[in-house]
DOKEKOL-110932 format. One record per residue (C-alpha): residue number from 1; z, y, x; residue in three letters. Coordinates in nm, 3 decimals, decimal comma, always signed. Layout:
{NUM {Z Y X} "ala"},
...
***
This chain:
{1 {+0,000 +0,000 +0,000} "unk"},
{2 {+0,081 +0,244 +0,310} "unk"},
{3 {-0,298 +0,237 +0,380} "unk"},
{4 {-0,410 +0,339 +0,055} "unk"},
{5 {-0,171 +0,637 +0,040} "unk"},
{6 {-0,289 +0,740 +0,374} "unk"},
{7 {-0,657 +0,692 +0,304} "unk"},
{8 {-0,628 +0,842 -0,075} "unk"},
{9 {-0,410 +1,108 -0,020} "unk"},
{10 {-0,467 +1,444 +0,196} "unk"},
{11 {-0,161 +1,539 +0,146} "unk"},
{12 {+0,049 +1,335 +0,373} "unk"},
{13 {+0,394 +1,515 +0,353} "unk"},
{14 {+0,557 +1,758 +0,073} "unk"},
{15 {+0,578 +2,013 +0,236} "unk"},
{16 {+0,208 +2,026 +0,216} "unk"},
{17 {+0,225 +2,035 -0,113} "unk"},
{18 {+0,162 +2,364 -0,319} "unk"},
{19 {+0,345 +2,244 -0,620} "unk"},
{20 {+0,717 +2,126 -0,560} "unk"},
{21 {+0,716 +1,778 -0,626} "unk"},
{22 {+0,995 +1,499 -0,646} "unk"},
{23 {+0,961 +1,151 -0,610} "unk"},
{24 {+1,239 +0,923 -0,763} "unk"},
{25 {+1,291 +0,542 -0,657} "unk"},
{26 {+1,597 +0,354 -0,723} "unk"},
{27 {+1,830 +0,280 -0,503} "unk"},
{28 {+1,927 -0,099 -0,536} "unk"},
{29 {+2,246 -0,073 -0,356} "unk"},
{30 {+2,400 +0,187 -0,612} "unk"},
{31 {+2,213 +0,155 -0,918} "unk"},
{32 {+2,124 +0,548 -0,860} "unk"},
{33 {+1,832 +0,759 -0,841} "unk"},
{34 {+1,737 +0,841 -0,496} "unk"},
{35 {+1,514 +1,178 -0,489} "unk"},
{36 {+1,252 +1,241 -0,268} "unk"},
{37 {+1,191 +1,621 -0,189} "unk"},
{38 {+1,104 +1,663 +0,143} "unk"},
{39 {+0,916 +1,422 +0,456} "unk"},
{40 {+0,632 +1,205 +0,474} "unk"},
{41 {+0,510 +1,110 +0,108} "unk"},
{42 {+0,445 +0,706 +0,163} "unk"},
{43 {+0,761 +0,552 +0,199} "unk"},
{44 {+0,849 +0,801 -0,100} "unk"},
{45 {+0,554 +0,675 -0,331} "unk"},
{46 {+0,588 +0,323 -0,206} "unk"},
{47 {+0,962 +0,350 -0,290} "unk"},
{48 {+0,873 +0,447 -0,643} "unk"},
{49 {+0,608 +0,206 -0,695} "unk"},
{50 {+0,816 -0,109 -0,569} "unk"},
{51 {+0,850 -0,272 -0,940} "unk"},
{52 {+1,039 -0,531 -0,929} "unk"},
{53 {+0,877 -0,910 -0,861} "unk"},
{54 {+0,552 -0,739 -0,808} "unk"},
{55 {+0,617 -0,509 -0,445} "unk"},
{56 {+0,880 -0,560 -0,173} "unk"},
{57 {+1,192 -0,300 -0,169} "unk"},
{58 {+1,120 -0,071 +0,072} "unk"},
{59 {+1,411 +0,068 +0,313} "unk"},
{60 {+1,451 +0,362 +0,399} "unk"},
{61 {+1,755 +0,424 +0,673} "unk"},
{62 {+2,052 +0,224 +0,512} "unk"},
{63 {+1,908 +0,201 +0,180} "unk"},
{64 {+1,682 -0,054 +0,003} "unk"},
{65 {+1,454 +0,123 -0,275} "unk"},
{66 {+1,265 +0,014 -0,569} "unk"},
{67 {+1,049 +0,156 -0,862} "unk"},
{68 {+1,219 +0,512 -0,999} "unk"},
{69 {+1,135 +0,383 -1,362} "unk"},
{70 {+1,458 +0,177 -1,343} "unk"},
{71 {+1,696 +0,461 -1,349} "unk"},
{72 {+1,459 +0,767 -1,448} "unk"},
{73 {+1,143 +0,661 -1,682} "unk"},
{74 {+1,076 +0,992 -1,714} "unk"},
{75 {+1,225 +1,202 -1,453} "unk"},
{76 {+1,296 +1,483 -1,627} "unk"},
{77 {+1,651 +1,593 -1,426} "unk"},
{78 {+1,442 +1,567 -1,096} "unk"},
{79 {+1,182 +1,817 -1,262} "unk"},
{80 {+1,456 +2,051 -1,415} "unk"},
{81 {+1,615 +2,058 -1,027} "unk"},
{82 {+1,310 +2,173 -0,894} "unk"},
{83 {+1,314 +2,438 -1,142} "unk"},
{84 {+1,076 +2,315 -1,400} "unk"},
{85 {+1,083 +2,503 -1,748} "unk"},
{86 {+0,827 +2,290 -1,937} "unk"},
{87 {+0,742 +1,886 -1,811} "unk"},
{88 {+0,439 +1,710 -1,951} "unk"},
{89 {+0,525 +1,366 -1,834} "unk"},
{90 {+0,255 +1,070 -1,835} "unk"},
{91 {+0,333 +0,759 -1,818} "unk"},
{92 {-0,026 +0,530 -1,753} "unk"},
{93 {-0,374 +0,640 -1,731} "unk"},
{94 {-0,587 +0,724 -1,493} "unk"},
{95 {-0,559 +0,939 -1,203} "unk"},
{96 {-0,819 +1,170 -1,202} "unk"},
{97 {-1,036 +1,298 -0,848} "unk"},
{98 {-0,943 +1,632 -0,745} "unk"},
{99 {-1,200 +1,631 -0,491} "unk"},
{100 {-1,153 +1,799 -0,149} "unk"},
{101 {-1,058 +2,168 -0,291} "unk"},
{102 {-0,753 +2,330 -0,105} "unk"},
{103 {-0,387 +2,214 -0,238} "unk"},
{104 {-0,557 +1,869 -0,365} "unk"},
{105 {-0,299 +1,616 -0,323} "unk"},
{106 {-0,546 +1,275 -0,338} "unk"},
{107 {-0,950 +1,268 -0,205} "unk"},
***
């Protein structure tokens, strides 16, 4: 999965980012969410993506991670945080191409 991120995305970090973003995974040891806000963006969406008898936790330091959906379907705490006033969550579909225009987050 690492290599698709890195081949998909041209954003490889959030700080390159132009919209704040948070990425939630759960964190296996605590039954918590653990927030993503800030590094490298693959461990982070791998994290979030590791459903259960499907993907591999993923660790990160100390702690092993698995899909956010367990503890935050709808992350709408981690939006709020970043200072969101309105969220227009989807859940499925299809991610559409941005293309290579400046801020894009995926090719």
């Amino acid at each position: 999965m690492a290599e698709l991120i890195r081949r998909s995305f041209i954003a490889l970090t959030f700080e390159e980012l132009i919209i704040p973003t948070a990425v939630v995974a759960t964190d296996l040891g605590t039954g918590e969410p653990y927030v993503f806000t800030s590094g490298g963006l693959i461990d982070a969406i791998r994290a979030s993506c590791a459903f259960p008898g499907m993907f591999e936790p993923v660790q990160v330091g100390e702690r092993w991670l698995a899909d956010g959906g367990l503890v935050a379907p709808v992350p709408t705490r981690q939006a709020k945080d970043l200072g969101a006033r309105v969220g227009l969550p989807q859940v499925g579909g299809e991610m559409q191409q941005l293309g290579q225009k400046e801020g894009a987050a995926w090719r």
